[in-house]
C-alpha positions as CSV (number, residue, x, y, z in Angstrom):
1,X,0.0,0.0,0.0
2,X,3.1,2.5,0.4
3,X,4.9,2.8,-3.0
4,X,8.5,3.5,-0.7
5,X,7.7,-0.2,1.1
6,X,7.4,-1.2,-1.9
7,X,10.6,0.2,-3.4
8,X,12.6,-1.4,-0.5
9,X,11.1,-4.6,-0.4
10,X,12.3,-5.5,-3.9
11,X,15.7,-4.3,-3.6
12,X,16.2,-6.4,-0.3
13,X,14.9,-9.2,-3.1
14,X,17.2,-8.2,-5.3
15,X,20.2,-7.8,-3.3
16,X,20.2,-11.2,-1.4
17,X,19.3,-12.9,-4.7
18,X,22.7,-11.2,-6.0
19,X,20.9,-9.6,-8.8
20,X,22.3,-6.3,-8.1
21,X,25.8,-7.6,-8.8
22,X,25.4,-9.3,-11.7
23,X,28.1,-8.0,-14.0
24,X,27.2,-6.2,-17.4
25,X,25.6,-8.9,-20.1
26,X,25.1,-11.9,-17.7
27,X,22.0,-13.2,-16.7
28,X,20.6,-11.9,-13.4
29,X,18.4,-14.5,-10.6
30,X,15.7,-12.3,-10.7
31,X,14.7,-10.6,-14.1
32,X,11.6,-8.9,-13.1
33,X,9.1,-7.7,-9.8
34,X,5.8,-8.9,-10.4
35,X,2.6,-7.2,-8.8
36,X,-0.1,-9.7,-8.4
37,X,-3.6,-7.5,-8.4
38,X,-5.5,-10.5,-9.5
39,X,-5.9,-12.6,-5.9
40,X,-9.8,-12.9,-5.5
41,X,-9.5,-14.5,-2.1
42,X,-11.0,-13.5,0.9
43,X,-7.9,-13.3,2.8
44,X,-6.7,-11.0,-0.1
45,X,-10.0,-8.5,0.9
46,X,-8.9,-9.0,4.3
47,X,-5.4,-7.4,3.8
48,X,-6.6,-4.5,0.9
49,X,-4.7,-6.2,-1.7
50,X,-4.6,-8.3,-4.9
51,X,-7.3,-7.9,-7.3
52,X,-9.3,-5.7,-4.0
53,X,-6.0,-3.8,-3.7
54,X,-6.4,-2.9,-8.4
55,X,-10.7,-2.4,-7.2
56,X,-10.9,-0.5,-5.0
57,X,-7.6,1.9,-4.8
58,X,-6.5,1.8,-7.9
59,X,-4.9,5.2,-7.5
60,X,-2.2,3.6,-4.5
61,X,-2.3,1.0,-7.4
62,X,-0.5,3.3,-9.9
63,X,1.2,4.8,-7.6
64,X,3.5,1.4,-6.7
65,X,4.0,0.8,-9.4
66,X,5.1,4.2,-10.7
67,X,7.8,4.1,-8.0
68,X,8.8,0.2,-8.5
69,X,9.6,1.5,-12.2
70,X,11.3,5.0,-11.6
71,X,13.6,3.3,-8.6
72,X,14.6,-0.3,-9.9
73,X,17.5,-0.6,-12.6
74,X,16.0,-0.6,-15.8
75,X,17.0,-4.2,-16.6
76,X,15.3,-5.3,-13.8
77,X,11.1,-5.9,-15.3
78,X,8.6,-4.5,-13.4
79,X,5.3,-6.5,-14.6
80,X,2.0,-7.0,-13.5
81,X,-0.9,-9.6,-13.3
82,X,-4.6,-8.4,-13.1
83,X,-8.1,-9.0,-13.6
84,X,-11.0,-7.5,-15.7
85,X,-12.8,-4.7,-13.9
86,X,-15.6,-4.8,-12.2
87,X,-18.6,-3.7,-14.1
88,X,-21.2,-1.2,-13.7
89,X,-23.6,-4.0,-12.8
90,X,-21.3,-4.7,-9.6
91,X,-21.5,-1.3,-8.7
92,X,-25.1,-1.0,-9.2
93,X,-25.4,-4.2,-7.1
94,X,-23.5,-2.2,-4.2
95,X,-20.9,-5.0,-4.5
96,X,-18.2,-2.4,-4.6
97,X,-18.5,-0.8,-1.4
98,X,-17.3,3.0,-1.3
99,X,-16.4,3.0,-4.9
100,X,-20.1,2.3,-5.9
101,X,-20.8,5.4,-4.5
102,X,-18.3,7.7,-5.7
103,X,-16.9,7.3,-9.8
104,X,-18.3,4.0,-10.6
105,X,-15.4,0.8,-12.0
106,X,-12.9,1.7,-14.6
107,X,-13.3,0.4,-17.8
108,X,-11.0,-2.2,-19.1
109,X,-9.4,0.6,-21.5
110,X,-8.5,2.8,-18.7
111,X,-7.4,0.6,-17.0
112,X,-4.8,-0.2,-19.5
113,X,-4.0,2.6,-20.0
114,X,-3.1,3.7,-16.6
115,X,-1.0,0.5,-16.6
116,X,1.2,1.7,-19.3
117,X,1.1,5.3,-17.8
118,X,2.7,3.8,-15.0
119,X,6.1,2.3,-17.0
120,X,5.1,-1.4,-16.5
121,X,6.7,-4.2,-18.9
122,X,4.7,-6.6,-19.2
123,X,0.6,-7.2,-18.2
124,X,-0.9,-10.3,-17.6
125,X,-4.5,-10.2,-18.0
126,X,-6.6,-12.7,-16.2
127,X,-9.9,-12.8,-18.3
128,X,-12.7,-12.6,-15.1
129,X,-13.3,-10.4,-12.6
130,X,-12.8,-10.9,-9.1
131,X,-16.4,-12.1,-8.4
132,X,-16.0,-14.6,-10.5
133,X,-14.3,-17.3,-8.1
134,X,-14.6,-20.5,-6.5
135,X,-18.6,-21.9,-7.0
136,X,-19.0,-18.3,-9.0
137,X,-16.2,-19.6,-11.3
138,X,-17.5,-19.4,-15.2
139,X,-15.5,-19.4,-18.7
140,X,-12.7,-16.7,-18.6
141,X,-13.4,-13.8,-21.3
142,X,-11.0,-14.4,-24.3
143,X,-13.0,-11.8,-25.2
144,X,-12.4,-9.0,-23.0
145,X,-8.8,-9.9,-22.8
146,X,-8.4,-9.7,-26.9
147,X,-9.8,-6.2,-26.3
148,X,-6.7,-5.3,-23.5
149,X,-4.2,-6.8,-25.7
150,X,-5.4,-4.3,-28.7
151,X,-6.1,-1.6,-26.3
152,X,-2.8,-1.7,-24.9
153,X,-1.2,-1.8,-28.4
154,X,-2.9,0.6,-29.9
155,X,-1.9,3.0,-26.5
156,X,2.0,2.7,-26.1
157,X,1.9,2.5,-30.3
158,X,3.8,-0.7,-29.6
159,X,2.0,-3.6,-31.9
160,X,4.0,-6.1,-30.2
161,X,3.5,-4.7,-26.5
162,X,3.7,-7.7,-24.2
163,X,0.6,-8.9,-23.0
164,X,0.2,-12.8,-21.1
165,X,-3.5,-14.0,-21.3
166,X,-4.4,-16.0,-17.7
167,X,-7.5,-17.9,-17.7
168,X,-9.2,-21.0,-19.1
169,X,-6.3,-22.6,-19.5
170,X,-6.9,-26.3,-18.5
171,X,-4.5,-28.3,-21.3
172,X,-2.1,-27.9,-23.4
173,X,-4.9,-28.0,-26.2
174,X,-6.4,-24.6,-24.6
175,X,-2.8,-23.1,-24.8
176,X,-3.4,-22.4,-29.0
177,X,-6.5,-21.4,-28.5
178,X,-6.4,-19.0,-26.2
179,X,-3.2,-17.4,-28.4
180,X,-5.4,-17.8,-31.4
181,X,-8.5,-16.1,-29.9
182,X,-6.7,-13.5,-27.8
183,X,-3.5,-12.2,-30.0
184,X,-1.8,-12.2,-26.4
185,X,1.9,-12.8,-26.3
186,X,2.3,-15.8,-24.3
187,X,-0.2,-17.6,-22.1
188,X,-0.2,-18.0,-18.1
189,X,-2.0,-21.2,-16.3
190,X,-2.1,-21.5,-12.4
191,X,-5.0,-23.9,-11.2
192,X,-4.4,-26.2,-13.7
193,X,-0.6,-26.5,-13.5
194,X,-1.0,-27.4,-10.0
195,X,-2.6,-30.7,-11.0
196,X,-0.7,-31.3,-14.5
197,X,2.8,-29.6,-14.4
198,X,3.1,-30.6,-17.5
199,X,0.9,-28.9,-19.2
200,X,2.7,-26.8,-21.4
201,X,4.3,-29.5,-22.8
202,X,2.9,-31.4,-26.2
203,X,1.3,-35.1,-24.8
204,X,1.7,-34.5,-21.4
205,X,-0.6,-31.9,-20.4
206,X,-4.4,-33.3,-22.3
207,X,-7.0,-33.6,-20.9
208,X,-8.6,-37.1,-19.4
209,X,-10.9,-38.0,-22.0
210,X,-8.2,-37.7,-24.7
211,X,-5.9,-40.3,-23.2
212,X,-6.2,-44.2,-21.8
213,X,-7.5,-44.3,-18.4
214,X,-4.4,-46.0,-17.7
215,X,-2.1,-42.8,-18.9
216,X,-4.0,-40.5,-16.9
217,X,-3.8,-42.8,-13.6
218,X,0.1,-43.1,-14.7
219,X,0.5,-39.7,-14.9
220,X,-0.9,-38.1,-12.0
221,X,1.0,-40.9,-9.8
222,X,4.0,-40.3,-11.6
223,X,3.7,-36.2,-10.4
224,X,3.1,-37.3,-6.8
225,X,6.3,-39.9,-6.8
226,X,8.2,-37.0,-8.6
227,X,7.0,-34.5,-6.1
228,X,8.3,-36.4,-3.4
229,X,11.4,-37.1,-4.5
230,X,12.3,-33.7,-5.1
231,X,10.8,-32.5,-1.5
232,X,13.2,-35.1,-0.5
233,X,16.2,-33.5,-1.8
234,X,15.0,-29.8,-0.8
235,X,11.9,-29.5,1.4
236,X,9.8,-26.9,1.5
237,X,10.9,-24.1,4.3
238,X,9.7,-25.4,8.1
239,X,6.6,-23.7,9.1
240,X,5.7,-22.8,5.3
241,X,2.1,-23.3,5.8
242,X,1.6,-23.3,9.3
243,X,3.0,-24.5,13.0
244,X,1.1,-27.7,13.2
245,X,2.0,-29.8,10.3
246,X,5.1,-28.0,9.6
247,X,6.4,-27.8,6.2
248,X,4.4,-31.4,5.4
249,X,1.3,-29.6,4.8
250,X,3.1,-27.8,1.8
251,X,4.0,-31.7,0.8
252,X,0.4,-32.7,1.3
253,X,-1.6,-29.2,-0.4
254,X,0.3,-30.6,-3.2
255,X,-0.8,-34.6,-3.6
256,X,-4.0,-33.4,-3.2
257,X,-4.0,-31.8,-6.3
258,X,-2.2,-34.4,-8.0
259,X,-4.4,-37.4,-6.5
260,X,-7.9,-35.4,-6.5
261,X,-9.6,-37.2,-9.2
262,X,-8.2,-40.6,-7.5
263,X,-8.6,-39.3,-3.7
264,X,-11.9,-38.7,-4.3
265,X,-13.1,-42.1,-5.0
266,X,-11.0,-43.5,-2.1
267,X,-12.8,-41.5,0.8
268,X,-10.4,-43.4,3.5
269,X,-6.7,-42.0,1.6
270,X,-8.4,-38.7,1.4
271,X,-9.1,-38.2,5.2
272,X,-5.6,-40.3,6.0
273,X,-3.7,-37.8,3.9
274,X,-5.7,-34.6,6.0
275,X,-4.6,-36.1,8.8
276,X,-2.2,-34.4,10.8
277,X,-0.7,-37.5,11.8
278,X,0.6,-38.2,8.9
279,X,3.2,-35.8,8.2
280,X,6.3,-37.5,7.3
281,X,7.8,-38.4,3.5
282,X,8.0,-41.9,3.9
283,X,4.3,-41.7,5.4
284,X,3.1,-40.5,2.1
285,X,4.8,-42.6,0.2
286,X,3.3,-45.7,1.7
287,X,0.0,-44.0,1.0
288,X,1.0,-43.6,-2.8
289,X,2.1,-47.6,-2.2
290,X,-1.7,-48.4,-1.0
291,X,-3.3,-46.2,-3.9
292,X,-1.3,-47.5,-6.8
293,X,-2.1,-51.0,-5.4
294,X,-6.2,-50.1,-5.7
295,X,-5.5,-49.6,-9.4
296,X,-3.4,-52.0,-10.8
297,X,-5.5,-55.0,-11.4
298,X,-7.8,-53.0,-12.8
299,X,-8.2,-53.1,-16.6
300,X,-8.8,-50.2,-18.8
301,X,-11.9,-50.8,-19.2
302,X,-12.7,-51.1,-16.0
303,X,-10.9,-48.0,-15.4
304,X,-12.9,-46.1,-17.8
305,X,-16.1,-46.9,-16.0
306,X,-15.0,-44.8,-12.9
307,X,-15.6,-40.9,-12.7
308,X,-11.9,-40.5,-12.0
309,X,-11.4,-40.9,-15.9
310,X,-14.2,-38.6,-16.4
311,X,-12.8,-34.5,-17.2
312,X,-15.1,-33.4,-14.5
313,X,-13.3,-35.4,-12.0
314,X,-9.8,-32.8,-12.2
315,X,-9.0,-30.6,-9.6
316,X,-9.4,-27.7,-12.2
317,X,-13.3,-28.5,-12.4
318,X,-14.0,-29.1,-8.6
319,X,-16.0,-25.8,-8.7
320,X,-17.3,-26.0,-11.8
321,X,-18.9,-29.5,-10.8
322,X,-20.5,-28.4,-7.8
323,X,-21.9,-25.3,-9.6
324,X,-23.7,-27.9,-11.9
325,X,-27.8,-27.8,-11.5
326,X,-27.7,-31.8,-11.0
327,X,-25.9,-32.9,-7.8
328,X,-23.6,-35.6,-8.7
329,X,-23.9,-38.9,-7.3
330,X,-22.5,-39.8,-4.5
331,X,-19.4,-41.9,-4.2
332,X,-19.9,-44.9,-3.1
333,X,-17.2,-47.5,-1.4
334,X,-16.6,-50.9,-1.4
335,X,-16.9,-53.0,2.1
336,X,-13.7,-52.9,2.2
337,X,-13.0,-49.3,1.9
338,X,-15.3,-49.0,4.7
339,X,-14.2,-51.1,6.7
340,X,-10.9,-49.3,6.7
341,X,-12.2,-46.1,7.0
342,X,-14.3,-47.1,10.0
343,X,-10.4,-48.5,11.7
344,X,-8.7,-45.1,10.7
345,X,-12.1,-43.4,12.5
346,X,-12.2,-45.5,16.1
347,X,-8.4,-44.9,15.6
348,X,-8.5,-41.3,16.0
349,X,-11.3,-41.2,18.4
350,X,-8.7,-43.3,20.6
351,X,-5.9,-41.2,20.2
352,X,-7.5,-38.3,20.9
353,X,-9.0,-39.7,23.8
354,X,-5.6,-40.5,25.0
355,X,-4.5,-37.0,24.3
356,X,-6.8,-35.9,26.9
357,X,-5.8,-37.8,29.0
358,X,-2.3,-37.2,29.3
359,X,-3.3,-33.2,29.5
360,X,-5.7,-34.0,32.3
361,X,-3.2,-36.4,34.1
């Protein structure tokens, strides 16, 4: 919120990352300072920044990034990633706040070109607005971001000025498209890359209903064991998401995405990987041993009969599923599976019944 905070904070960045040192031609650690106005979570509203932050005081806005580009060396990017603005509709609605009352929403013109008033290098242009999020969540607007890229062209009088498109952007198929539809310069995924890393890259980032059941279930199992070997090697910072849990709940936010489709149709993984009990490498890797074991007798055609084949089974969709009109049906488990999950339940209830013990003792 203070343009000279902001100033400082990104040369502490670039002085420990030895960026400022970097001698004439080489290649520096850190080649740009991104300002991410498009976070449409509530904790983001909390704190007055994000896409709230671009809403709602878009004047402070300007004004960071006015001084991140007159202060930093000039070889050093300053970019930024936003949404579409809220529309008039919003305001009327009274979903605005303060600024319904005063000048109404910017329009996505001015708002570019206040962006390139303001020096930046780049723009990333996510193609909804902040209400549209979580259940909310509809198609991103090629549309409306075709109509920044062009606005911001025809502004600086640049015809190649760099604009990323963000948005829609669930496989590698999408990636074209979205080039194709928007004229954008490159193309930025988030949600979806958390579930399929790979998506940028030709045959390894389709979606389900392209490939075998078997290459899908290969695939996201393959992510998890790659995951963990690498938090293995260099685990995430201690207390990255949290006291309790440590740095494993970094570990575990991650297998989530990659197991959701497969997690979801094995109710008893999914609560043993939420539990805080298990917090250890070798803990989850005995869990990937179980899940794996669940599939591999099964045949492909077998395997195509299960919703976790099914498109609307990714992580990308969870919203978009539950938005649907028709409930979905609900999962149901084998006498097995609930048998286990009934252990792992009266096991929990007796550990915790020990806890409080102890603490009463």
């Amino acid at each position: 919120h203070h343009p000279d905070v902001a100033v400082r904070a990104a040369m502490m960045i670039l002085e420990r990352s030895g960026s400022m040192t970097c001698e004439s031609g080489g290649t520096s650690p850190v080649t740009a300072i991104d300002l991410n106005l498009g976070c449409p979570q509530s904790i983001a509203r909390k704190g007055g920044y994000g896409a709230f932050l671009h809403d709602d005081s878009p004047d402070t806005t300007y004004s960071v990034l006015s001084k991140l580009r007159s202060k930093l060396p000039q070889e050093i990017g300053v970019t930024a990633k936003i949404r579409l603005p809220p529309t008039q509709a919003h305001a009327d609605a009274g979903k605005l706040g303060n600024m319904s009352k005063i000048n109404g929403p910017q329009t996505m013109d001015e708002r570019m070109r206040c962006l390139i008033d303001c020096g930046v290098d780049l723009i990333t242009v996510h193609g909804r607005t902040r209400f549209d999020n979580k259940v909310t969540v509809g198609a991103a607007d090629w549309d409306a971001v075709a109509q920044c890229v062009q606005s911001a062209r025809d502004y600086s009088g640049d015809p190649h000025y760099p604009i990323f498109a963000n948005g829609g952007i669930e496989c590698h198929h999408d990636v074209n498209k979205c080039l194709d539809k928007t004229n954008a310069s490159g193309v930025m995924s988030s949600e979806s890359l958390l579930e399929v890393p790979g998506l940028f890259c030709p045959g390894k980032g389709e979606i389900a209903s392209s490939c075998t059941a078997k290459d899908v279930l290969e695939r996201q199992l393959g992510y998890a064991d790659m995951y963990l070997d690498y938090a293995t090697v260099i685990p995430p910072l201690s207390g990255s998401l949290g006291v309790r849990g440590g740095s494993f709940n970094v570990v575990r936010s991650h297998l989530f995405k990659f197991l959701h489709r497969y997690l979801e149709e094995n109710h008893d993984l999914r609560s043993w990987l939420g539990d805080q009990e298990l917090n250890t490498i070798k803990q989850a890797r005995d869990l990937m041993t179980d899940l794996r074991s669940r599939y591999n007798k099964i045949d492909e055609e077998q395997l195509r009969l299960k919703n976790s084949w099914g498109d609307d089974s990714s992580w990308y969709r969870r919203h978009r599923r539950r938005n649907t009109e028709e409930p979905d049906e609900p999962i149901q488990l084998s006498i097995e599976e609930r048998k286990q999950l009934a252990k792992l339940r009266i096991q929990k209830m007796k550990e915790q019944r020990m806890k409080k013990f102890v603490n009463t003792d």
